[in-house]
C-alpha positions in Angstrom: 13.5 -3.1 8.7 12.7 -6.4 9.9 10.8 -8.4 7.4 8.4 -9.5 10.2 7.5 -6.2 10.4 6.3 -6.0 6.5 4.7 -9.3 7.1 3.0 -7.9 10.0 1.9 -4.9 8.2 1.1 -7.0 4.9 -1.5 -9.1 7.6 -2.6 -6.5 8.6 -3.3 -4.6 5.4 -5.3 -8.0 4.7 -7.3 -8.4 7.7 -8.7 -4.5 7.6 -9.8 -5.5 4.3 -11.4 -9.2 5.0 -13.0 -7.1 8.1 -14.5 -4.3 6.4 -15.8 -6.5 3.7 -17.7 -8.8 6.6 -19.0 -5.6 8.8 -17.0 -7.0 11.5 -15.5 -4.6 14.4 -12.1 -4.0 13.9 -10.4 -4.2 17.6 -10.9 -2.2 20.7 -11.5 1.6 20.1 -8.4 2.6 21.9 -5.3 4.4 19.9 -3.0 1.7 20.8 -5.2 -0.5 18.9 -5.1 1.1 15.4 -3.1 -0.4 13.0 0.0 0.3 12.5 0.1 3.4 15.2 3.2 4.7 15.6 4.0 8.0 18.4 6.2 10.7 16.6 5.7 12.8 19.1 3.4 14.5 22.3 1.5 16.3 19.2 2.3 13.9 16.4 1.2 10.2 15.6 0.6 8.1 12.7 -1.4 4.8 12.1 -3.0 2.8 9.5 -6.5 3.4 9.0 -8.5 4.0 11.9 -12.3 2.6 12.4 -15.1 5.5 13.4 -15.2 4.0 17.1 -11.3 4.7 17.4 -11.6 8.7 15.8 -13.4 9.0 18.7 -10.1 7.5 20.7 -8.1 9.8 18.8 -10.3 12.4 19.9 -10.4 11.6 23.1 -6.9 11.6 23.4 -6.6 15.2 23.1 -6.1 15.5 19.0 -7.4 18.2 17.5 -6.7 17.5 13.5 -6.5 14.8 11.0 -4.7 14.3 8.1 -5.6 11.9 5.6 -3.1 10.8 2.9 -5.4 8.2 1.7 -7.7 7.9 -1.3 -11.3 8.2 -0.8 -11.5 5.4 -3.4 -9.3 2.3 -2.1 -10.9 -0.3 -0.8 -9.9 0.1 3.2 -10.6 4.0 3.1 -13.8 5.1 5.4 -16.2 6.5 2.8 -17.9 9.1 5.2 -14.1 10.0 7.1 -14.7 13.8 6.7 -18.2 13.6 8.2 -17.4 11.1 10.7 -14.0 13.5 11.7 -16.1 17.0 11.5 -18.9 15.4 13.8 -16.2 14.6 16.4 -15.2 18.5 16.5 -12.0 17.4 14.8 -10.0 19.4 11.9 -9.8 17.4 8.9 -7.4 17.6 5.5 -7.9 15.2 2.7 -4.6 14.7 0.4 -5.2 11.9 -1.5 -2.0 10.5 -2.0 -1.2 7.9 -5.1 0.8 4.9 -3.6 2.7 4.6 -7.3 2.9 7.9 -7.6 3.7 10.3 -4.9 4.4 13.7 -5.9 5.8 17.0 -4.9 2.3 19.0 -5.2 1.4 16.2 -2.0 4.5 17.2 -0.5 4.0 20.8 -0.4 0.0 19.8 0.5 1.3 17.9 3.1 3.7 20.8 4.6 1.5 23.5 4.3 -1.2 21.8 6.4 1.7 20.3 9.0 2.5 24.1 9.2 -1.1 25.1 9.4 -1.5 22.8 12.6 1.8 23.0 14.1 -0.3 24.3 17.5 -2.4 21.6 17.8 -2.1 17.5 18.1 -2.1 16.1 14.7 -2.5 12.5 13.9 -1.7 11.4 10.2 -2.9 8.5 8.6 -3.2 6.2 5.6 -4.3 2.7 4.6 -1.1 1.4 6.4 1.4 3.8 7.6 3.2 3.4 4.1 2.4 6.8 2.4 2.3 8.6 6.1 5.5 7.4 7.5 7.5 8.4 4.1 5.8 11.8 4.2 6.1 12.5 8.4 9.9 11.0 8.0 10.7 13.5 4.6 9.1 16.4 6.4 10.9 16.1 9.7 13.7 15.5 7.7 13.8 18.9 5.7 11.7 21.0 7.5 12.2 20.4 10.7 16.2 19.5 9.9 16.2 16.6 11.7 19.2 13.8 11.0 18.1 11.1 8.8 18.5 8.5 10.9 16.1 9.9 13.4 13.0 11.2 10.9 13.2 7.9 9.0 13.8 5.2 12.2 9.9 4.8 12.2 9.6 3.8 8.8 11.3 0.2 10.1 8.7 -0.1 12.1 6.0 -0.2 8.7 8.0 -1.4 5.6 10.9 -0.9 3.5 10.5 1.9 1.1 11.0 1.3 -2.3 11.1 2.2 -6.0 9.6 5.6 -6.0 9.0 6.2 -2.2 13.4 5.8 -2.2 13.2 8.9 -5.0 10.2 10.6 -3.1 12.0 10.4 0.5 15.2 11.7 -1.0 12.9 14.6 -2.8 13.8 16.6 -5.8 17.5 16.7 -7.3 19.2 19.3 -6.1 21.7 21.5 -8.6 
């Protein structure tokens, strides 16, 4: 990972913030515009977190469910996400996902609702693309038995995991 791209995404964390906090509009409502939007693949992408305006963009690009790994508490979450998703016809599934502490019990959240929707177009998100990149990358990575170096490559586009996202992407000791 490049350490413009944590810079980017460390601005970018910012600016969400500095924006919601003013009531200004954050960029156009288009997918490409969301922060930190990455394409997995035809039924899988991941961003940052998006504005109402661009859940309608995500809509409109033919998704049918959305994942949220953030906490309804931090600062740059969408208080009324569910409501705002639910009105758009969209699936939702809230797993609120500790930054300092991911766990297991999200993991297994996390697969069992990746399973539930493996039909339909699923976009993932999270403050950043931290918490969801780690999870999509561990996930393609043992479920899907994907190499490593292809279910973690978009991680480089976010950040450079750390500390207990090295131990969570790695997942339990095996005997």
């Amino acid at each position: 990972m490049s350490k413009r791209s944590f810079a980017r995404t460390l601005w970018g964390y910012f600016g969400t913030l500095i924006a919601k906090y003013l009531g200004l509009k954050r960029g156009r409502a288009d997918i490409d515009s969301i922060f930190n939007y990455v394409q997995i693949t035809d039924k899988l992408s991941t961003s940052g977190q998006p504005t109402e305006e661009q859940f309608a963009a995500i809509r409109d690009e033919g998704f049918e469910t959305v994942i949220n790994l953030l906490p309804q508490e931090k600062e740059n979450a969408l208080k009324n996400e569910a409501e705002v998703v639910h009105a758009l016809g969209l699936d939702y599934v809230y797993i609120p996902v500790v930054f300092t502490k991911p766990n297991e019990e999200n993991f297994a959240q996390f697969v069992a609702a990746m399973q539930e929707y493996a039909d339909s177009k699923v976009w993932v998100h999270c403050a950043v693309n931290a918490r969801v990149s780690a999870f999509v990358a561990r996930y393609r990575e043992e479920i899907l038995d994907e190499p490593r170096e292809t279910a973690r490559a978009p991680i480089k586009q976010i950040w450079e995991p750390y500390g207990v996202w090295l131990d969570f992407l790695d997942g339990p000791k095996r005997a």
